[in-house]
VOBA-1610 file (N, C-alpha, C; in pm, whole numbers, padded with zeros to 5 digits, always signed):
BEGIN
Unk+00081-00120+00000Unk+00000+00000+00000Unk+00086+00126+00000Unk+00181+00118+00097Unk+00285+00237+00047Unk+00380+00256-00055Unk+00349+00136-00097Unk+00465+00172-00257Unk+00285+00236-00350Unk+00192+00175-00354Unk+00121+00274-00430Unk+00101+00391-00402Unk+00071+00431-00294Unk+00084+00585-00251Unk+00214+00666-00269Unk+00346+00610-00271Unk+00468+00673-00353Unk+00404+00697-00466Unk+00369+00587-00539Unk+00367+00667-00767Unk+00239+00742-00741Unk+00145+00723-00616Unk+00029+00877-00643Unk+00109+00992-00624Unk+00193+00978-00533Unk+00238+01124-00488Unk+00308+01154-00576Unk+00429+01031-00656Unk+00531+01092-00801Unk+00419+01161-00903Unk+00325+01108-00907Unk+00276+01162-01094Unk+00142+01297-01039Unk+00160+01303-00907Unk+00032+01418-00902Unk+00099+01577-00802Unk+00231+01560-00744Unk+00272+01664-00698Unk+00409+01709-00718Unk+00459+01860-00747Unk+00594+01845-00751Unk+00688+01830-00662Unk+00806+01764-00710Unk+00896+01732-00558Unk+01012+01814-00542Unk+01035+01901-00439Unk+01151+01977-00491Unk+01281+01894-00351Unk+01389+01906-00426Unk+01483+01820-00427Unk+01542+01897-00260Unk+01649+01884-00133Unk+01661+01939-00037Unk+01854+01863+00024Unk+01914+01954+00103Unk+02013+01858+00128Unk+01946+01795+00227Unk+02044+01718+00289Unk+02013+01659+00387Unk+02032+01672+00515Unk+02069+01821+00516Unk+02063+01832+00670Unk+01925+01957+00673Unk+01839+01958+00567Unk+01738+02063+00551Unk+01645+01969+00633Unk+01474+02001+00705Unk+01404+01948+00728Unk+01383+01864+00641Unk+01267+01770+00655Unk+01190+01706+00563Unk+01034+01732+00601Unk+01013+01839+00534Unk+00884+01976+00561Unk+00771+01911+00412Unk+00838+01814+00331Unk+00729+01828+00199Unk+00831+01964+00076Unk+00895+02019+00126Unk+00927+02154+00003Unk+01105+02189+00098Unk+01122+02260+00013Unk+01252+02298+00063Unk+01213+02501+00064Unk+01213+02498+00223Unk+01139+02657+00261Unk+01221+02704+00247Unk+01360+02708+00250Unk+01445+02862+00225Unk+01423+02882+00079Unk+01394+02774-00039Unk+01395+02814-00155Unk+01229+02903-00182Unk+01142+02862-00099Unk+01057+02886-00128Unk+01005+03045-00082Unk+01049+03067+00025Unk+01065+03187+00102Unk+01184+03283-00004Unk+01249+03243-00087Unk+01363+03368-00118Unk+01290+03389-00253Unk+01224+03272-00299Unk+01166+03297-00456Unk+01030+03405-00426Unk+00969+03372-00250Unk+00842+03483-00262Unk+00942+03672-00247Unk+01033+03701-00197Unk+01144+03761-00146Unk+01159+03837-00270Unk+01197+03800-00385Unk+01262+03808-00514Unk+01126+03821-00583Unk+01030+03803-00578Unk+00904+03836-00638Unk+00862+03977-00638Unk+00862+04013-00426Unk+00805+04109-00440Unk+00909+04216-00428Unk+01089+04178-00455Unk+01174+04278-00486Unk+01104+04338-00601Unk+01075+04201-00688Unk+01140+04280-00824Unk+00946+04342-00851Unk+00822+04323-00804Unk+00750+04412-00813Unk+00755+04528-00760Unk+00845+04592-00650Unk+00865+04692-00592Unk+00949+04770-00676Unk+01053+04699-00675Unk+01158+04788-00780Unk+01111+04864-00926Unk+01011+04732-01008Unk+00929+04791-01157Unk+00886+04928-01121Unk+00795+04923-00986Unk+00706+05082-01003Unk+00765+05233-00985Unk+00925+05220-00925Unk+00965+05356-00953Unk+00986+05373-01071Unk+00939+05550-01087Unk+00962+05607-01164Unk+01129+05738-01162Unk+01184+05725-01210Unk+01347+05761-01164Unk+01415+05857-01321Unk+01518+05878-01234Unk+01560+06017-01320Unk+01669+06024-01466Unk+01606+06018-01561Unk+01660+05986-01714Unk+01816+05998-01689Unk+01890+06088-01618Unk+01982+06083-01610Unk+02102+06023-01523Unk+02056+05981-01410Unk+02153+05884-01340Unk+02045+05740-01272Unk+01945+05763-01320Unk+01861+05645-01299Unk+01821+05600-01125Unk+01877+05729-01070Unk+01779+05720-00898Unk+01640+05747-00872Unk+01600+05672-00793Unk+01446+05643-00761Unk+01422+05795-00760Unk+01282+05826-00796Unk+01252+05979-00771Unk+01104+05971-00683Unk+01049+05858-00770Unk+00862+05868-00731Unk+00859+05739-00734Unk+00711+05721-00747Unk+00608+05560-00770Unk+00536+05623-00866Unk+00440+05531-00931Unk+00316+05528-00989Unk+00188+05562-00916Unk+00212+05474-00746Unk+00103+05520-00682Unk+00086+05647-00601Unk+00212+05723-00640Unk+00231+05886-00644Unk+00109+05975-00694Unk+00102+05903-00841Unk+00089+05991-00950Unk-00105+06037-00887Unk-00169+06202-00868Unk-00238+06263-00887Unk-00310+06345-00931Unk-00420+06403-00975Unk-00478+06491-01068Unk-00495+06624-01031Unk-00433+06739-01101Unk-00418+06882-00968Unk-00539+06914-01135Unk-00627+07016-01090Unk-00737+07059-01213Unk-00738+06952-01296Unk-00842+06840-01234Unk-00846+06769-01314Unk-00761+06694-01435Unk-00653+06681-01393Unk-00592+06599-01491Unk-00399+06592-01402Unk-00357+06470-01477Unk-00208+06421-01423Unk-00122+06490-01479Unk-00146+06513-01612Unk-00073+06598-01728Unk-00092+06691-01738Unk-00004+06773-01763Unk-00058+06951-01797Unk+00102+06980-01888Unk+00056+07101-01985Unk+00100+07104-02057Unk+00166+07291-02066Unk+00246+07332-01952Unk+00326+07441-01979Unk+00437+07556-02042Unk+00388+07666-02043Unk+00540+07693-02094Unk+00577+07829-01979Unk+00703+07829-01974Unk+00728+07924-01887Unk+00754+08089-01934Unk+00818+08182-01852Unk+00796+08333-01941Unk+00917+08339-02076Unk+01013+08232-02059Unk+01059+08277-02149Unk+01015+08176-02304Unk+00927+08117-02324Unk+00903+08012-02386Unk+00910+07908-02426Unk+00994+07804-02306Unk+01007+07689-02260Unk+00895+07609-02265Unk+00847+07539-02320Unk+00749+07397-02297Unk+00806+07308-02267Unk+00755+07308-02118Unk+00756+07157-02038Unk+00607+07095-02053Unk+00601+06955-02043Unk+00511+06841-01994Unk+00514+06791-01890Unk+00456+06820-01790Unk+00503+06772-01663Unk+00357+06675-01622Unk+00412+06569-01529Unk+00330+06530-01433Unk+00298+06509-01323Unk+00153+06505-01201Unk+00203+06550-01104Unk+00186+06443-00987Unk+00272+06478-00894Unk+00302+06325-00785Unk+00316+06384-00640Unk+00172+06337-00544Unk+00172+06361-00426Unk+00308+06398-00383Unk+00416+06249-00378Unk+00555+06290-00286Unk+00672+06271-00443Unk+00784+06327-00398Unk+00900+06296-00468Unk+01057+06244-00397Unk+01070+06163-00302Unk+01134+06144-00223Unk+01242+06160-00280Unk+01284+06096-00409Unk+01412+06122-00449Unk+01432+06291-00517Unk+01374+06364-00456Unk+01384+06495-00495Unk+01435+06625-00399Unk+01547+06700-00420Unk+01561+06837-00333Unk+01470+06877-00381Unk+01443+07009-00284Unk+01395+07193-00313Unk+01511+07264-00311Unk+01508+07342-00431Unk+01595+07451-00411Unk+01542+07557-00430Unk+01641+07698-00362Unk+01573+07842-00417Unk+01445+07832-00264Unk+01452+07940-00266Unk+01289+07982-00203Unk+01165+08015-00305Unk+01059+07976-00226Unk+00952+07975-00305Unk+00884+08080-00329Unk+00803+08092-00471Unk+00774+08218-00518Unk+00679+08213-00581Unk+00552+08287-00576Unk+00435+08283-00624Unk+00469+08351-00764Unk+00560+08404-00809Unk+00613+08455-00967Unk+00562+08324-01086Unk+00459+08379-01178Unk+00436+08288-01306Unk+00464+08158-01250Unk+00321+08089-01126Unk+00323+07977-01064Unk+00178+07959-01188Unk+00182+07795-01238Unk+00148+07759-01301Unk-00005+07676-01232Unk-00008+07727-01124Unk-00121+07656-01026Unk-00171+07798-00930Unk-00254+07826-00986Unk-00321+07959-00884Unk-00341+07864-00720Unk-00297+07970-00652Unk-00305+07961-00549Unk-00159+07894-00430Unk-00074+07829-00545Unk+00041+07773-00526Unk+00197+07830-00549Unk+00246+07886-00453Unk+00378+07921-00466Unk+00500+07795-00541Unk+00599+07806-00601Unk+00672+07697-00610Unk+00818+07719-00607Unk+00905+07618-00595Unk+01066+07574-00576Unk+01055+07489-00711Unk+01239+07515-00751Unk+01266+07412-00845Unk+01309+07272-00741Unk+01255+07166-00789Unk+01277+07016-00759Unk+01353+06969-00819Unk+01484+06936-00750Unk+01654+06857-00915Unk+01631+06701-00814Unk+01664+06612-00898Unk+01794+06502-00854Unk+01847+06501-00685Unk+01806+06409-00663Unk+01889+06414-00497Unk+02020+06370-00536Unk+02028+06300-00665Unk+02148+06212-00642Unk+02278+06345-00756Unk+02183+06321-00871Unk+02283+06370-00958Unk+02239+06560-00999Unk+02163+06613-00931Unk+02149+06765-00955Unk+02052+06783-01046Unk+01994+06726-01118Unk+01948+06758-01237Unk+01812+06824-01247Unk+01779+06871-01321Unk+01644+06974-01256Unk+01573+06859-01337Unk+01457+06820-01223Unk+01339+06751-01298Unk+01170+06838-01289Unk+01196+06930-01139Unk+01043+07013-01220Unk+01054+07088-01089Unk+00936+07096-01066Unk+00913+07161-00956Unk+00802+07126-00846Unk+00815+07151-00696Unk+00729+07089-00609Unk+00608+07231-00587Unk+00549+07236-00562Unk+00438+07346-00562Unk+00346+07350-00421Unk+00386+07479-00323Unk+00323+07487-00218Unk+00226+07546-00216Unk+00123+07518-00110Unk-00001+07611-00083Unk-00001+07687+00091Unk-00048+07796+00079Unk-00047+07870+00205Unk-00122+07789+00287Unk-00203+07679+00297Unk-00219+07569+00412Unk-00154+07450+00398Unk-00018+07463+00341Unk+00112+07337+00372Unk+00063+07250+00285Unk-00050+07241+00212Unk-00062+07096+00086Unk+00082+07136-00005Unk+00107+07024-00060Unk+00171+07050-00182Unk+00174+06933-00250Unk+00257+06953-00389Unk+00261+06842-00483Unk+00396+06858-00591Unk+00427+06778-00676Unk+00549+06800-00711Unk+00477+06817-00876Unk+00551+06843-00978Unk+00484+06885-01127Unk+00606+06842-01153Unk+00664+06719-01211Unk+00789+06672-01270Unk+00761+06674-01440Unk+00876+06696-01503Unk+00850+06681-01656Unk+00893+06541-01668Unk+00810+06513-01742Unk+00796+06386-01775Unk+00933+06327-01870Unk+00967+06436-01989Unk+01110+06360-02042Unk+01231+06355-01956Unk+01205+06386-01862Unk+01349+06409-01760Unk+01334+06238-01660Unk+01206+06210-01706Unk+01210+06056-01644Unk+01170+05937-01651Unk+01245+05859-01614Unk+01246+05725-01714Unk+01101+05641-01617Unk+01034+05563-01690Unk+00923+05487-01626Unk+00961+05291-01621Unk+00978+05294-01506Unk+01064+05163-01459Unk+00977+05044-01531Unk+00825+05102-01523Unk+00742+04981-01583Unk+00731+04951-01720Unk+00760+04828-01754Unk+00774+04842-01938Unk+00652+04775-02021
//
């Protein structure tokens, strides 16, 4: 009776192989535990969104918010610069620089700072304050690469 219950268990479950000083658990758990590990690295890692030029984390996806109705907006500044920017609750991988200035702010009611690169300087947009402490960041979008493909 137990040699038939061996070929049920060979042809209906997989067997994963273990040394021999591992338990004998049915599975070999450190493999199984580092493959769930490595799963949700590499789903964590896909969703930043990071900086075209030295490739440090800047944002997420589940950042991304709608300031007047929409994520996208489509600016130009006084001297006739068109940026595309989009906009993201936080920007962790982001300084403020400069003090903030309600001068040709592209969001009534919102003062703003330029936002660069924590890592490598690079100007990616700007974070945008409000006189009751909300704010949000307005990054241009070609300045950053989207981890998810």
């Amino acid at each position: 009776m137990n040699y038939n219950l061996s070929i049920y268990h060979a042809t209906q479950f997989k067997f994963f192989f273990r040394a021999p000083s591992e338990k004998k658990n049915g599975n070999n758990t450190a493999t199984v535990f580092l493959e769930k590990d490595q799963e949700r690295n590499n789903a964590f890692k896909d969703e930043f969104i990071r900086c075209r030029v030295c490739n440090h984390k800047i944002t997420t996806h589940k950042e991304k918010i709608n300031i007047n109705d929409s994520h996208y907006h489509t600016f130009a500044n006084p001297n006739g610069m068109i940026f595309d920017i989009g906009c993201y609750k936080t920007a962790l991988g982001c300084l403020n620089t400069g003090p903030p200035t309600e001068e040709f702010s592209w969001f009534k009611g919102y003062s703003w700072q330029v936002a660069i690169c924590a890592s490598c300087l690079a100007h990616l947009g700007w974070v945008f304050l409000s006189a009751n402490n909300n704010f949000f960041y307005g990054l241009i979008i070609d300045r950053l690469i989207d981890s998810i493909k």
